[in-house]
N, CA, C and O atoms as CSV, one atom per row, in Angstrom:
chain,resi,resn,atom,element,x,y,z
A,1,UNK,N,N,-18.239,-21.126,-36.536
A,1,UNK,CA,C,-18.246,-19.709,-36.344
A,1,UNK,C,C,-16.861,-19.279,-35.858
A,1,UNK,O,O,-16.357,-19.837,-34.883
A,2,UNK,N,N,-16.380,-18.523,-36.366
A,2,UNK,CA,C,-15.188,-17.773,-36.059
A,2,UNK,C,C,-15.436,-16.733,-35.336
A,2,UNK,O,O,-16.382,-15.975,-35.550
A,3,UNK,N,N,-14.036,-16.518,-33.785
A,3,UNK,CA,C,-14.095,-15.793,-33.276
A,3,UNK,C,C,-13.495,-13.960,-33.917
A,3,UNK,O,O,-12.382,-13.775,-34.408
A,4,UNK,N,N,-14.376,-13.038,-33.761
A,4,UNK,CA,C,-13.948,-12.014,-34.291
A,4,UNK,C,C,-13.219,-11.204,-33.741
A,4,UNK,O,O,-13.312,-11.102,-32.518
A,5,UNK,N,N,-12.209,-10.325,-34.512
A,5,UNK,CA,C,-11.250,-9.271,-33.811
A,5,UNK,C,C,-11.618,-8.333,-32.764
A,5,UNK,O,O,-12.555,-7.579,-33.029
A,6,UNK,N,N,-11.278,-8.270,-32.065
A,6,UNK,CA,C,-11.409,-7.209,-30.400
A,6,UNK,C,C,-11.652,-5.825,-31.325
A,6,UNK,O,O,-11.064,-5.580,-32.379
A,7,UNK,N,N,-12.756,-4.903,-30.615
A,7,UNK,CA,C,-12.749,-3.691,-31.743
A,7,UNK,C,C,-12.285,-2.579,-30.729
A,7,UNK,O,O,-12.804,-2.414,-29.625
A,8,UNK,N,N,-11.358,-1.919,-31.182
A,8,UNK,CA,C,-10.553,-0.691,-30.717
A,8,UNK,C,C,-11.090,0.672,-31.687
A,8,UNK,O,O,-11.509,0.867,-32.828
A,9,UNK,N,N,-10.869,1.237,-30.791
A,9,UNK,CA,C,-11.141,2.942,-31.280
A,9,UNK,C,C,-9.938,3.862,-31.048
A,9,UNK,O,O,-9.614,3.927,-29.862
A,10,UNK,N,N,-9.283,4.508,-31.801
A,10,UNK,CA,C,-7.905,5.253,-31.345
A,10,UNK,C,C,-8.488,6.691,-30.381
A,10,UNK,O,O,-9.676,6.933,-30.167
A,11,UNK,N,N,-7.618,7.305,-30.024
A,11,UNK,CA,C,-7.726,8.228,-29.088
A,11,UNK,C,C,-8.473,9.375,-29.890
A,11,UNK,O,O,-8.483,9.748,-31.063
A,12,UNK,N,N,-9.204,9.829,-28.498
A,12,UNK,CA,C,-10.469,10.825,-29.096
A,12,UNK,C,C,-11.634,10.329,-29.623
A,12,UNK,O,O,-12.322,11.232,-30.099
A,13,UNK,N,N,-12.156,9.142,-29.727
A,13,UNK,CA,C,-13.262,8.467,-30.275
A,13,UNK,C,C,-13.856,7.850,-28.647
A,13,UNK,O,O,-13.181,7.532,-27.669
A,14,UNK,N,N,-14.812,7.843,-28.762
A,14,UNK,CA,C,-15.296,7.515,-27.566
A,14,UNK,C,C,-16.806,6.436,-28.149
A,14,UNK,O,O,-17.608,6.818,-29.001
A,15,UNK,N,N,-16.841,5.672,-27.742
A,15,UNK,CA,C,-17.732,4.127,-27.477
A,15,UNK,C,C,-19.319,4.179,-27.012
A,15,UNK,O,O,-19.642,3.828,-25.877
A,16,UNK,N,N,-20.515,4.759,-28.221
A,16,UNK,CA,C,-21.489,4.476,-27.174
A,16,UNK,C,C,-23.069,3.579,-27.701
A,16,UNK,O,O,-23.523,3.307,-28.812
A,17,UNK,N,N,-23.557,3.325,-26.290
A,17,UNK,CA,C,-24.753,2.363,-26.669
A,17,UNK,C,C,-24.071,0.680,-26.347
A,17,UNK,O,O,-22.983,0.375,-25.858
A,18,UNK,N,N,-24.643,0.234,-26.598
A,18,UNK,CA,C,-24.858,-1.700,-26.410
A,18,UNK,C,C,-24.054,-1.941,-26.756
A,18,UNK,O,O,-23.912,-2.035,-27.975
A,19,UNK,N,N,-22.847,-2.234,-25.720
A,19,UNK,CA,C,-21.606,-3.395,-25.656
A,19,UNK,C,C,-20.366,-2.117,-25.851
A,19,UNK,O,O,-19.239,-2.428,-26.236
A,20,UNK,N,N,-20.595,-1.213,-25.654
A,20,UNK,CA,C,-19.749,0.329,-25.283
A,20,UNK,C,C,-18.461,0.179,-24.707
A,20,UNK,O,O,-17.301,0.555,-24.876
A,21,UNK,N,N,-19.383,-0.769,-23.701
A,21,UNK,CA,C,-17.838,-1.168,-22.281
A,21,UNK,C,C,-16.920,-2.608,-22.744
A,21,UNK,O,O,-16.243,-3.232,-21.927
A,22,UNK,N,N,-17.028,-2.944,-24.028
A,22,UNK,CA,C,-16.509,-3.949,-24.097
A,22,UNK,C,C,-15.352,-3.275,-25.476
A,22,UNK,O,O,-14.888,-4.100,-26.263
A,23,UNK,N,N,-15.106,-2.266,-25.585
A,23,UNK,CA,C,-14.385,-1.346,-26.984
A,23,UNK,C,C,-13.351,-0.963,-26.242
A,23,UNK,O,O,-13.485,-0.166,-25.312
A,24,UNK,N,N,-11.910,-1.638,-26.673
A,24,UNK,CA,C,-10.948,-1.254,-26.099
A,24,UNK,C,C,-10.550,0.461,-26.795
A,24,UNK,O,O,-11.346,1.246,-27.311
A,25,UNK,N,N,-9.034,0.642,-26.569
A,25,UNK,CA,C,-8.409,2.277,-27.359
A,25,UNK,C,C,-6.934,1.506,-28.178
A,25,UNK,O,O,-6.420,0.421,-27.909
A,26,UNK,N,N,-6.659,2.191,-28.895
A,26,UNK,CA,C,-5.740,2.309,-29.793
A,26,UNK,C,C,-4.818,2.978,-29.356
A,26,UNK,O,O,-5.062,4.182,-29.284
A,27,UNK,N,N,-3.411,2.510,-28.892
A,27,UNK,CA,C,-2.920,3.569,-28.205
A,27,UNK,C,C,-1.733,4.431,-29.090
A,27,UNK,O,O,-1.592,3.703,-30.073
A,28,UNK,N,N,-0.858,5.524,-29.260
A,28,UNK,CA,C,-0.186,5.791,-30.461
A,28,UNK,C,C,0.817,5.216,-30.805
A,28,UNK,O,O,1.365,5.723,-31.783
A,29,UNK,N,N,1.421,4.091,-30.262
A,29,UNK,CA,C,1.974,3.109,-30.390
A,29,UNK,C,C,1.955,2.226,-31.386
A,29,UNK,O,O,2.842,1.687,-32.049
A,30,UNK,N,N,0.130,2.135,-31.373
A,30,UNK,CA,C,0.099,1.036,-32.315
A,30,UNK,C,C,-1.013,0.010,-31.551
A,30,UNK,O,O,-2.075,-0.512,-31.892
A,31,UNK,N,N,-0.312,0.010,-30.525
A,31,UNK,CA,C,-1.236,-1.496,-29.515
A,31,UNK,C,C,-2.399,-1.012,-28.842
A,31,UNK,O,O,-2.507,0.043,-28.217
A,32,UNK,N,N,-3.269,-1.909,-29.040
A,32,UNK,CA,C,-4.378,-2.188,-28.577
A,32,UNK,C,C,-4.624,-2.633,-26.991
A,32,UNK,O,O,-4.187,-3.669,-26.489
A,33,UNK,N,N,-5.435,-1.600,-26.303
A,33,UNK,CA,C,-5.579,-1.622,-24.781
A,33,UNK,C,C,-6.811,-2.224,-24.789
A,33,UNK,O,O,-7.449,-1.549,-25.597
A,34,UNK,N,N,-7.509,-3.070,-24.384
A,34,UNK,CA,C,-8.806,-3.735,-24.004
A,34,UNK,C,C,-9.575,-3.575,-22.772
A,34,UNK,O,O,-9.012,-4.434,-22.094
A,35,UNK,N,N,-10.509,-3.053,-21.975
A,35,UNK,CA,C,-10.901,-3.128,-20.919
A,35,UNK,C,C,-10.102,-3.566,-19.724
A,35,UNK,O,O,-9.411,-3.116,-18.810
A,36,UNK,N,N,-10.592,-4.739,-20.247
A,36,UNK,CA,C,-10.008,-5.931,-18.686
A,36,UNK,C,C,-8.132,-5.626,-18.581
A,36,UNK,O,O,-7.633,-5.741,-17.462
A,37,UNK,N,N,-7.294,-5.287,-19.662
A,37,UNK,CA,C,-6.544,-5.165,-19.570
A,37,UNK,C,C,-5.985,-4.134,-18.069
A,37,UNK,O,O,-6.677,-3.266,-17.537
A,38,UNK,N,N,-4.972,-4.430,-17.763
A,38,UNK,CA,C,-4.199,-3.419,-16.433
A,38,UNK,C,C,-3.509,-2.918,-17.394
A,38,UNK,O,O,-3.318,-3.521,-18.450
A,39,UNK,N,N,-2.840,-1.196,-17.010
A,39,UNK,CA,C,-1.679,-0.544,-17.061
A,39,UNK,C,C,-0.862,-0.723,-16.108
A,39,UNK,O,O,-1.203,-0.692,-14.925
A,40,UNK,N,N,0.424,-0.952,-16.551
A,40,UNK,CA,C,1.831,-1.538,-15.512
A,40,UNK,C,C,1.933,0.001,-14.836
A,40,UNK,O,O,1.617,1.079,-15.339
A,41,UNK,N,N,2.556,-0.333,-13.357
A,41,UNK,CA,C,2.779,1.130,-12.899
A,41,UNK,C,C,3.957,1.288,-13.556
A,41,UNK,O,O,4.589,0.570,-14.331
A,42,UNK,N,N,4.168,2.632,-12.982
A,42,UNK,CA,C,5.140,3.426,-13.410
A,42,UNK,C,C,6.283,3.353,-12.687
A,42,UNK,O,O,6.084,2.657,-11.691
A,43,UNK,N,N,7.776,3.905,-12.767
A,43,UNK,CA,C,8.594,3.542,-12.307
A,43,UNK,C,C,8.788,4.416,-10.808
A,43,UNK,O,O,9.239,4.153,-9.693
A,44,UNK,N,N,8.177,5.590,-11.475
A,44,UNK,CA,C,8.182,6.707,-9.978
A,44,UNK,C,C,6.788,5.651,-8.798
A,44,UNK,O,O,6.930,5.742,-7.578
A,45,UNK,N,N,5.900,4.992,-9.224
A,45,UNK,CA,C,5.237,4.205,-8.681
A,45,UNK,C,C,5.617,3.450,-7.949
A,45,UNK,O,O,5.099,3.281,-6.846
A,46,UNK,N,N,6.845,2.661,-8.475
A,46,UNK,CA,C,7.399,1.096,-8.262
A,46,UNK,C,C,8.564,1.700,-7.009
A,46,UNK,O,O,9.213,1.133,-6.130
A,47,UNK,N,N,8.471,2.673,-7.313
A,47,UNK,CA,C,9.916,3.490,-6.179
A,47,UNK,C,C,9.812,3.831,-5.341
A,47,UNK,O,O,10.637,3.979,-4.439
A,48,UNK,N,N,7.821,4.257,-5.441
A,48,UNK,CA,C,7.845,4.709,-3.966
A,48,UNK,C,C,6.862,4.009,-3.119
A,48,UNK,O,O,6.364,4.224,-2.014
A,49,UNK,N,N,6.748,3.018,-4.097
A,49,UNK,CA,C,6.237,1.468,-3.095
A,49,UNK,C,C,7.676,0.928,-2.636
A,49,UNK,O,O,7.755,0.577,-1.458
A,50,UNK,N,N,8.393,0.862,-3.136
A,50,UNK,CA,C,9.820,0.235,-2.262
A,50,UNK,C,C,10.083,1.249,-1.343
A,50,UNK,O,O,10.202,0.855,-0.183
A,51,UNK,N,N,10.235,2.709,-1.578
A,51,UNK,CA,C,10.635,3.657,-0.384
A,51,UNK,C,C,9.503,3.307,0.937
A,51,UNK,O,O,9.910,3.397,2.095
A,52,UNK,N,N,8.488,3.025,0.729
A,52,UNK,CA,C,7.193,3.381,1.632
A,52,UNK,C,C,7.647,1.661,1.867
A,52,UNK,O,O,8.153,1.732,2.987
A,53,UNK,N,N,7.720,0.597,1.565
A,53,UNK,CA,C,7.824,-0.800,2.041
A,53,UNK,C,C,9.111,-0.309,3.357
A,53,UNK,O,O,9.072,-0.402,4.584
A,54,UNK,N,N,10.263,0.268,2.329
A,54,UNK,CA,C,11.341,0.009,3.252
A,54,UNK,C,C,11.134,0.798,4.742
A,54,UNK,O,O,11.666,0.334,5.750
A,55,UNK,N,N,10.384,1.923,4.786
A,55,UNK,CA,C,10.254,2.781,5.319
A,55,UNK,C,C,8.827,1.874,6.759
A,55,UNK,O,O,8.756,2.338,7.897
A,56,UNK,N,N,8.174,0.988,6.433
A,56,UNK,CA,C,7.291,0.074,7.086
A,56,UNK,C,C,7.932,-1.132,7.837
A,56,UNK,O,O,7.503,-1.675,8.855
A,57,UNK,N,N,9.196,-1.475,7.026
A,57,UNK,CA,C,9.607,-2.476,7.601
A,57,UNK,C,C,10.418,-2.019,8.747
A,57,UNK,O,O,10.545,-2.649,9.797
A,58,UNK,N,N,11.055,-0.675,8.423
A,58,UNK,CA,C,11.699,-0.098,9.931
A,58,UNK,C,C,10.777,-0.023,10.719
A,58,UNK,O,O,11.008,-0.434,11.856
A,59,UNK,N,N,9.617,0.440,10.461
A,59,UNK,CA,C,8.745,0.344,11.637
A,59,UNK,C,C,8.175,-0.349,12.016
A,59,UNK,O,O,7.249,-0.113,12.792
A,60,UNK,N,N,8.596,-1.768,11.509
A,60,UNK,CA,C,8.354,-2.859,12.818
A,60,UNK,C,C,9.158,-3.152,13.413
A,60,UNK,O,O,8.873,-3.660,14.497
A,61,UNK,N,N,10.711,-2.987,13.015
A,61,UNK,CA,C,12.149,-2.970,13.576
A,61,UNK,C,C,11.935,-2.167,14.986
A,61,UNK,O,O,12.164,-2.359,16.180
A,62,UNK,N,N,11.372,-1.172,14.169
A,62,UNK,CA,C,11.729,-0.025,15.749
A,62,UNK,C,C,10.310,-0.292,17.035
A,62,UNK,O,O,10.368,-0.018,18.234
A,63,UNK,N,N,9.119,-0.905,16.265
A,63,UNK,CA,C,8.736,-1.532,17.410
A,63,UNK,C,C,8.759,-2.426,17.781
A,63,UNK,O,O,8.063,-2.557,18.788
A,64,UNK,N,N,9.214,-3.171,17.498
A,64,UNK,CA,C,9.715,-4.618,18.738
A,64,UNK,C,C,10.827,-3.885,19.665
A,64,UNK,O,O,10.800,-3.867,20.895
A,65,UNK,N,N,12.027,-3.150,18.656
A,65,UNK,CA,C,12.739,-2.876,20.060
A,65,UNK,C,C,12.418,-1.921,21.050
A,65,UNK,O,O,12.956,-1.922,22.157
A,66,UNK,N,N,11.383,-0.934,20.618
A,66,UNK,CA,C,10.672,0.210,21.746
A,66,UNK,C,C,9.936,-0.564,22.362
A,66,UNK,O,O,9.819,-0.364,23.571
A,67,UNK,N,N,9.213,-1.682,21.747
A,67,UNK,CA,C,8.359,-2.575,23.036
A,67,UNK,C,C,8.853,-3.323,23.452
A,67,UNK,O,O,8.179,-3.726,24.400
A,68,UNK,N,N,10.051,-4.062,23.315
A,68,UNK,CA,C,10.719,-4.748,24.184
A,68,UNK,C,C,11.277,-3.644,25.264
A,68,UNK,O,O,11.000,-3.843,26.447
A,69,UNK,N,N,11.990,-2.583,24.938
A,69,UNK,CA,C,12.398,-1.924,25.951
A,69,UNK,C,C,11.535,-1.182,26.899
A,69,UNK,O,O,12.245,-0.393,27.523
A,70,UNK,N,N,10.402,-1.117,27.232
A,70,UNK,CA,C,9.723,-1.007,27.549
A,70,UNK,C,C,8.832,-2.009,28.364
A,70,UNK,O,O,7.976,-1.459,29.057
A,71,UNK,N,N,8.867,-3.077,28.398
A,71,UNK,CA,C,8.036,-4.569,28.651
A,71,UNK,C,C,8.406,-4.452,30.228
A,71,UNK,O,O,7.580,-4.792,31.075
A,72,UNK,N,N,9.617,-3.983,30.560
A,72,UNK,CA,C,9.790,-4.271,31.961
A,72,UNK,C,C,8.963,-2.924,32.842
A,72,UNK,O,O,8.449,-3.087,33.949
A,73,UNK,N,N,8.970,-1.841,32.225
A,73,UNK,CA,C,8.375,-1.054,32.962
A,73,UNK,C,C,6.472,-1.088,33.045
A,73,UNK,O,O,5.672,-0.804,33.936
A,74,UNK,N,N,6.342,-1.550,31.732
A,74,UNK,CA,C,4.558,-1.798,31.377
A,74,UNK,C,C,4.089,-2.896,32.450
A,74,UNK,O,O,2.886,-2.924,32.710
A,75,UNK,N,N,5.112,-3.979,33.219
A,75,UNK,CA,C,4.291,-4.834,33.722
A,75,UNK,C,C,3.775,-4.141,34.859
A,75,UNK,O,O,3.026,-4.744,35.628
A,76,UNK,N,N,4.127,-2.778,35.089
A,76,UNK,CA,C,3.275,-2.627,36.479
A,76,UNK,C,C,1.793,-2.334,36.086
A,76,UNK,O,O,0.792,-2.381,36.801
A,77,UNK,N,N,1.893,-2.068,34.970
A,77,UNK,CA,C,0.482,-1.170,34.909
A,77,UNK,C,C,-0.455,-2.003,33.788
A,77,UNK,O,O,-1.539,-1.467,33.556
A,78,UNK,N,N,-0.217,-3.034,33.192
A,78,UNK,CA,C,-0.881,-4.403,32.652
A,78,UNK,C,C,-0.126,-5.702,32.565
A,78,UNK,O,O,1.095,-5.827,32.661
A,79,UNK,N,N,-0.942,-6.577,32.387
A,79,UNK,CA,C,-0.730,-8.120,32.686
A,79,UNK,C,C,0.350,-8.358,31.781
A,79,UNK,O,O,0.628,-7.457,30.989
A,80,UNK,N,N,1.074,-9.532,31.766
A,80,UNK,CA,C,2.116,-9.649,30.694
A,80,UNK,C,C,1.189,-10.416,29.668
A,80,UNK,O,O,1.640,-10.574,28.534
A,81,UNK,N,N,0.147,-10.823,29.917
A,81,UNK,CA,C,-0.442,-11.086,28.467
A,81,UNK,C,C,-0.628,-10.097,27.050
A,81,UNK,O,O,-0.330,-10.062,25.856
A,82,UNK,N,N,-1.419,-9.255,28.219
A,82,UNK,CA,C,-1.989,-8.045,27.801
A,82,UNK,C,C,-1.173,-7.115,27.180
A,82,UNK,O,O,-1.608,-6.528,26.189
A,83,UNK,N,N,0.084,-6.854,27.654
A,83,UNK,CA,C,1.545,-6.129,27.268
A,83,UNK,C,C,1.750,-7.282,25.859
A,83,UNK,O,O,2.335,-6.799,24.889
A,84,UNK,N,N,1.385,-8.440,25.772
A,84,UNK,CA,C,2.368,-9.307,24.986
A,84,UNK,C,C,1.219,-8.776,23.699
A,84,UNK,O,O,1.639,-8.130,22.740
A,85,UNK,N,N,0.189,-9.036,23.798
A,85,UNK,CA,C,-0.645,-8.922,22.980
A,85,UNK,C,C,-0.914,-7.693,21.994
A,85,UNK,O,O,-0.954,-7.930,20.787
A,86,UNK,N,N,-1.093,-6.449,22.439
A,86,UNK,CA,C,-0.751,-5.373,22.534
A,86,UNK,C,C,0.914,-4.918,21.858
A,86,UNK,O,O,1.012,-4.054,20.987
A,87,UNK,N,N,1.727,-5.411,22.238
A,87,UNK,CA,C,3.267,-5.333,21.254
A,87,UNK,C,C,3.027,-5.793,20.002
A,87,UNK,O,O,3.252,-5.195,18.950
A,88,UNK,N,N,2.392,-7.274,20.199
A,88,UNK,CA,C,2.677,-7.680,18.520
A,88,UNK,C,C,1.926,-6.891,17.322
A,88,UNK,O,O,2.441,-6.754,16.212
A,89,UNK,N,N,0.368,-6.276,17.748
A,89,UNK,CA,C,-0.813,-5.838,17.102
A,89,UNK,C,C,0.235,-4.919,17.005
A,89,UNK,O,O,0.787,-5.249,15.956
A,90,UNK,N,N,1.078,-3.596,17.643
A,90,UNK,CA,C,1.720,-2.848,17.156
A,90,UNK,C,C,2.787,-3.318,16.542
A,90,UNK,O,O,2.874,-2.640,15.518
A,91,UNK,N,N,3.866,-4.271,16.572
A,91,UNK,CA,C,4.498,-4.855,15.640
A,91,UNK,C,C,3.682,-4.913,13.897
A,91,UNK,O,O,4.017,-4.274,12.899
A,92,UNK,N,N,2.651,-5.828,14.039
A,92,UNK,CA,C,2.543,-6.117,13.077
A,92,UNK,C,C,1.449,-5.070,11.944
A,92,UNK,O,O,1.082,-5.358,10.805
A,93,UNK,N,N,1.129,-3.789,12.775
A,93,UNK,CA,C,0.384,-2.660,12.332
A,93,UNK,C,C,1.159,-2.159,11.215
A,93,UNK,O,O,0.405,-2.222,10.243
A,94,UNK,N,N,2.329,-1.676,10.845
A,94,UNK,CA,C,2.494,-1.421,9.617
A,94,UNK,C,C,2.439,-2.424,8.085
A,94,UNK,O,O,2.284,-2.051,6.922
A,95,UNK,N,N,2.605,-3.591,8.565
A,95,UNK,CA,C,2.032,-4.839,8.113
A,95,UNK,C,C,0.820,-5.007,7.217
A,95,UNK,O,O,0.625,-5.308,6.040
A,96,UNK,N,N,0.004,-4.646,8.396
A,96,UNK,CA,C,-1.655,-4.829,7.616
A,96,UNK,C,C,-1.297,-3.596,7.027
A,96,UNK,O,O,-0.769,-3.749,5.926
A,97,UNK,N,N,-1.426,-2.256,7.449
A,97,UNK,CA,C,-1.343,-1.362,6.396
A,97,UNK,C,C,-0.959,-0.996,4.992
A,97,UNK,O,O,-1.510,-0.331,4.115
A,98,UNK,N,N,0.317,-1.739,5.086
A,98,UNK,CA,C,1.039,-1.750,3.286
A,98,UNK,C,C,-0.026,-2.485,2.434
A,98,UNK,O,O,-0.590,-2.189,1.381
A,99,UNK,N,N,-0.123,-3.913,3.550
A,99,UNK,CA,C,-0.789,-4.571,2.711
A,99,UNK,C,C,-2.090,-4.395,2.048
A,99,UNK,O,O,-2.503,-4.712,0.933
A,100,UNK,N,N,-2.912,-3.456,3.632
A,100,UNK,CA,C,-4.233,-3.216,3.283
A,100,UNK,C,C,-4.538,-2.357,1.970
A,100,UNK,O,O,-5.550,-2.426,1.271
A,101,UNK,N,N,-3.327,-1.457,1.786
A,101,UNK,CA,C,-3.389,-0.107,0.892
A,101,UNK,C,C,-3.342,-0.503,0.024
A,101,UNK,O,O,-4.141,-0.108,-0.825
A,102,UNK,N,N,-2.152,-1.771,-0.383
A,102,UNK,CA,C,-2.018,-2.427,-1.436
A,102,UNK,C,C,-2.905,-2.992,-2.544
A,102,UNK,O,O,-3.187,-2.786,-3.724
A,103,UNK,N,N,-3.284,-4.077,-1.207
A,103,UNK,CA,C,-5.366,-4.439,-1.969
A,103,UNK,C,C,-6.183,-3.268,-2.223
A,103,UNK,O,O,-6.448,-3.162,-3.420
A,104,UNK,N,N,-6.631,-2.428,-1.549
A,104,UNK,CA,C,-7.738,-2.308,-1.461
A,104,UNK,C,C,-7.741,-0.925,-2.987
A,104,UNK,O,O,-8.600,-0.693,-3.837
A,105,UNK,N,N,-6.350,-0.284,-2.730
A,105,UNK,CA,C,-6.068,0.648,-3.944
A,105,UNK,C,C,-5.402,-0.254,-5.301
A,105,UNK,O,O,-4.190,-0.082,-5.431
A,106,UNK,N,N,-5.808,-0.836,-5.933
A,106,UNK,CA,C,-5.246,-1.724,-6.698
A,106,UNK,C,C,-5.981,-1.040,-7.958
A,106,UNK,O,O,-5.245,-0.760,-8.903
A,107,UNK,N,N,-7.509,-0.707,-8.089
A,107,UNK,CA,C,-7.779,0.073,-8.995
A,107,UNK,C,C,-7.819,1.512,-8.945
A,107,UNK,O,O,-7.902,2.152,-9.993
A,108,UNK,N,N,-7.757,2.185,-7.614
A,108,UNK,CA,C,-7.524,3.394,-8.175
A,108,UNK,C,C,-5.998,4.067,-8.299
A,108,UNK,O,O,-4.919,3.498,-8.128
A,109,UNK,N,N,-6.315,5.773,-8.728
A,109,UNK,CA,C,-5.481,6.363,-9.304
A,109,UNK,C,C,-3.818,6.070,-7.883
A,109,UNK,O,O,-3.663,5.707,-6.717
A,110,UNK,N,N,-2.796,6.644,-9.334
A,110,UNK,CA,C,-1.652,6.034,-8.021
A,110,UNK,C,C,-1.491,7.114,-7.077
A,110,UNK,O,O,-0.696,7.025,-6.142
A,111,UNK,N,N,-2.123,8.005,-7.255
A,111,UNK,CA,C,-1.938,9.308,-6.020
A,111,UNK,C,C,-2.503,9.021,-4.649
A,111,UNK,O,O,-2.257,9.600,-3.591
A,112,UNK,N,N,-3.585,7.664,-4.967
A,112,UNK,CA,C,-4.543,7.745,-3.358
A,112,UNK,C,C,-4.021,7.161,-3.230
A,112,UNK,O,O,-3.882,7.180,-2.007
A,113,UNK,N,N,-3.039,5.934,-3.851
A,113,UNK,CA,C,-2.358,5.061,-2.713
A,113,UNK,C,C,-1.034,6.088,-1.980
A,113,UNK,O,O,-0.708,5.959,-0.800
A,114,UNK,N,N,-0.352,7.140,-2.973
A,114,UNK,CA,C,0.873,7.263,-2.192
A,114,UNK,C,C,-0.037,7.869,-0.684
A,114,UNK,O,O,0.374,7.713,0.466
A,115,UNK,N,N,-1.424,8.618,-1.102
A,115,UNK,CA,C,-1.716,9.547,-0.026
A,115,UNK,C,C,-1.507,8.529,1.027
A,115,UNK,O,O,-0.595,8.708,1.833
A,116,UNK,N,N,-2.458,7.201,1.123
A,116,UNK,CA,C,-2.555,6.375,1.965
A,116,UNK,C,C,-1.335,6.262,2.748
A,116,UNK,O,O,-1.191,6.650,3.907
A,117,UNK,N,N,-0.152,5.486,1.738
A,117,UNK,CA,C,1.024,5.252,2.376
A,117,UNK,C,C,1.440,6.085,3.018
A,117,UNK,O,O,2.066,5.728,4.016
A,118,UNK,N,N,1.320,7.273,2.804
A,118,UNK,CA,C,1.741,8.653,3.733
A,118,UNK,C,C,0.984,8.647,4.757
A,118,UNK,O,O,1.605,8.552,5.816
A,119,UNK,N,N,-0.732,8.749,4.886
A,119,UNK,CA,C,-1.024,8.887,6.302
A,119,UNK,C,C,-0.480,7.309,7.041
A,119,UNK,O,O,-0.248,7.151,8.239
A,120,UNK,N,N,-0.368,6.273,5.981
A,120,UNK,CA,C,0.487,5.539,7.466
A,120,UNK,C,C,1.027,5.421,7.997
A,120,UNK,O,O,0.941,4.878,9.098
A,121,UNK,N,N,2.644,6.286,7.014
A,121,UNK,CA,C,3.596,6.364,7.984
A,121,UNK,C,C,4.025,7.493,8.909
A,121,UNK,O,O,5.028,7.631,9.610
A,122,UNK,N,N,2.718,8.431,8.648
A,122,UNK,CA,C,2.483,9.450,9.671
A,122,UNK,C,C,1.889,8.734,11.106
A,122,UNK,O,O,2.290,9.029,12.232
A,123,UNK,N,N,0.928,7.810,10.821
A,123,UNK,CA,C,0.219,7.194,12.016
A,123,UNK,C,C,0.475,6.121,12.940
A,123,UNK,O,O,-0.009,5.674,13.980
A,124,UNK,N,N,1.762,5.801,11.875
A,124,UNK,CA,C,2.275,4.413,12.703
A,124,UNK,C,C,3.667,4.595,13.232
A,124,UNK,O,O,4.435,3.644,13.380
A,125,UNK,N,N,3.942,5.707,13.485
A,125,UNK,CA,C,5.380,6.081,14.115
A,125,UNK,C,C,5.793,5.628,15.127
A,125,UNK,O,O,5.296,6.032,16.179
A,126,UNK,N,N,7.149,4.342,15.158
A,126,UNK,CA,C,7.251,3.933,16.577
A,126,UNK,C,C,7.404,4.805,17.654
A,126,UNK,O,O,8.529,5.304,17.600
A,127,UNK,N,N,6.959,5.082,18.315
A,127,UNK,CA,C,7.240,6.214,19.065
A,127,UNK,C,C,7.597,5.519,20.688
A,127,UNK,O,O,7.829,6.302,21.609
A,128,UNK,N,N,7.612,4.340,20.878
A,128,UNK,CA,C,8.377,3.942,22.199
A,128,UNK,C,C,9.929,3.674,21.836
A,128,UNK,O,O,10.839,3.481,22.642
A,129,UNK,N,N,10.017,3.713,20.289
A,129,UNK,CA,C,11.758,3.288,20.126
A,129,UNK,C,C,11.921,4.998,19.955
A,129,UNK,O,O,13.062,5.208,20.366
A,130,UNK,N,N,11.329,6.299,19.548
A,130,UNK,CA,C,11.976,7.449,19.511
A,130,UNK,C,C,11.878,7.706,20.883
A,130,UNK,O,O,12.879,8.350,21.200
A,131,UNK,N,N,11.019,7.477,22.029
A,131,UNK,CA,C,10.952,7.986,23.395
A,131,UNK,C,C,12.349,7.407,24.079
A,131,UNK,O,O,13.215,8.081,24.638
A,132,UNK,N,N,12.328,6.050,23.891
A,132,UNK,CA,C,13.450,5.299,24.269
A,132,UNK,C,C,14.841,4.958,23.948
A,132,UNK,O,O,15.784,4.656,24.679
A,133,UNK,N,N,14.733,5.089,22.599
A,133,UNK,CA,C,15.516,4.853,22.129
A,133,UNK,C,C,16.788,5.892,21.832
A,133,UNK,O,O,16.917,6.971,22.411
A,134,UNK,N,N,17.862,5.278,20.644
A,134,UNK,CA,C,18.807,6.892,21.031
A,134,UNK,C,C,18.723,8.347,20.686
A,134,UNK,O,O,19.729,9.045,20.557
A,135,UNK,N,N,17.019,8.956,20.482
A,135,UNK,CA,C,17.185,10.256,20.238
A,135,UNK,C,C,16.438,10.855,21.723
A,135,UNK,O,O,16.357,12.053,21.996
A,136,UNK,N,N,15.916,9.709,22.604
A,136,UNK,CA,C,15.312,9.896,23.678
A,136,UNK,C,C,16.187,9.442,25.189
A,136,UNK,O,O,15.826,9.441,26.366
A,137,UNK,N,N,17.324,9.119,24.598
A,137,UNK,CA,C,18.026,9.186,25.750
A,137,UNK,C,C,18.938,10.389,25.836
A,137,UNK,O,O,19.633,10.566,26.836
């Protein structure tokens, strides 16, 4: 038995009844898109995952040094464990975030991830390196 050709439908034809979801599209190109197949992002995509990366990695820059500068005054008011523990989870908070957004938006549209990336870097603002640091001195 021979395996048979993948069946495509060009644009504007739509797939229905038993085995519907298995009918790729025809795209005007020429090539054939299949289900399981991914679309590559886009370049405005790819740009503003690097802007939003680069823009995460400062903000672990700027919190280690707002929580280091800070470490001497926090020991009055918690343990140095507790201070130690507490720095890194904020260190490493923009971290999980890229990453989390990364996974978890992988199939949907690219607008909810930029939204995402935006409320994170609204939410994760070092704000002991702006208190402390040189726009707060």
């Amino acid at each position: 038995m021979t395996d048979a050709a993948p069946v495509a439908l060009p644009k504007g034809f739509t797939a229905v009844g038993q085995g519907s979801g298995d009918v790729g599209r025809i795209e005007p190109d020429g090539s054939v898109v299949m289900p399981g197949d991914r679309e590559p992002m886009s370049n405005a995509a790819l740009i503003s995952l690097g802007v939003f990366g680069g823009v995460y990695l400062l903000y672990v820059i700027g919190w280690i040094i707002g929580g280091l500068r800070l470490e001497g005054t926090a020991m009055f008011l918690v343990s140095a464990a507790a201070y130690q523990f507490g720095l890194w989870i904020a260190v490493l908070a923009p971290v999980f975030w890229f990453a989390a957004v990364f996974l978890l938006t992988r199939r949907s549209p690219t607008w909810v991830r930029i939204v995402w990336l935006l409320a994170g870097a609204a939410l994760l603002i070092p704000w002991p390196f702006i208190m402390t640091g040189a726009v707060g001195q």
